[in-house]
C-alpha positions in Angstrom: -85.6 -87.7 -112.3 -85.4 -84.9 -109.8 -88.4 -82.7 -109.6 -90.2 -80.2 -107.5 -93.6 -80.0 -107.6 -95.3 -77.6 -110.3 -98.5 -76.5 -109.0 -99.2 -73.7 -106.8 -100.9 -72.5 -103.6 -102.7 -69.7 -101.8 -100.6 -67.5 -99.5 -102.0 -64.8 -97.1 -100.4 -62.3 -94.8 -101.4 -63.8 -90.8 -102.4 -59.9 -90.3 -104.8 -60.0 -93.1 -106.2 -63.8 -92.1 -106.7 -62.1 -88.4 -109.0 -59.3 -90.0 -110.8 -61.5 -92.0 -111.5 -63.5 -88.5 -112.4 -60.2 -87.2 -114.7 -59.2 -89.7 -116.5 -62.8 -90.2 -117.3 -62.9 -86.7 -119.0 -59.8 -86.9 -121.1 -61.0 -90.2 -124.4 -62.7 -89.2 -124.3 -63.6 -92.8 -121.1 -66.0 -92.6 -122.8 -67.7 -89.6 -121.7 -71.5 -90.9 -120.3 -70.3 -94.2 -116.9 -71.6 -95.3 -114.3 -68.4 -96.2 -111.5 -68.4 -98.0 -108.8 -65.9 -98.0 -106.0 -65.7 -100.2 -103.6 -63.0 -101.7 -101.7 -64.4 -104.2 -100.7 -67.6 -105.0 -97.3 -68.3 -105.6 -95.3 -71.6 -106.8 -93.6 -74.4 -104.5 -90.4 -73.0 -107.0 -91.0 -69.6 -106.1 -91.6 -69.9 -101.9 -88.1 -72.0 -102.4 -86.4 -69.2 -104.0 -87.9 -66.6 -100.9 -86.8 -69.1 -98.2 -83.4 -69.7 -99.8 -82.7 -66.0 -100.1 -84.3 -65.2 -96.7 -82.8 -68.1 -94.6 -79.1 -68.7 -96.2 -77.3 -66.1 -94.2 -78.1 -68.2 -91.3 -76.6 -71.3 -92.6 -79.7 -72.8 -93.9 -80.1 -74.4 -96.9 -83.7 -74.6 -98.8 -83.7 -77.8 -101.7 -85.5 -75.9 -105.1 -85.5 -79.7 -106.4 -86.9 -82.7 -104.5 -83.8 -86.0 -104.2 -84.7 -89.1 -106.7 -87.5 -91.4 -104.1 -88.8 -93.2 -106.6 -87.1 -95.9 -109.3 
């Protein structure tokens, strides 16, 4: 069975992660506090798709399904 993962993850602009540095470091408050910061989450399927279309005028080619590794 080929397959690509279903399950998604958190994506964030670097520019927006930077701020959120930035603004943390200023915070007494998030002195030793975890922070998360996400925009949008967004499929393994769906990053494929942006990669493909971004990177296959150069030649590269991005896999939307994972070869068979397991019988």
């Amino acid at each position: 069975m080929i397959a690509i993962p279903t399950f998604k993850c958190g994506i964030v602009d670097i520019d927006d992660t930077a701020a959120a540095h930035v603004r943390a470091m200023r915070n007494p408050e998030s002195d030793n506090q975890r922070i998360l910061v996400v925009a949008s989450s967004m499929s393994f399927r769906q990053i494929a798709k942006i990669l493909r279309k971004e990177f296959a005028p150069q030649g590269s080619f991005v896999y939307l399904l994972i070869k068979k590794f397991v019988d």
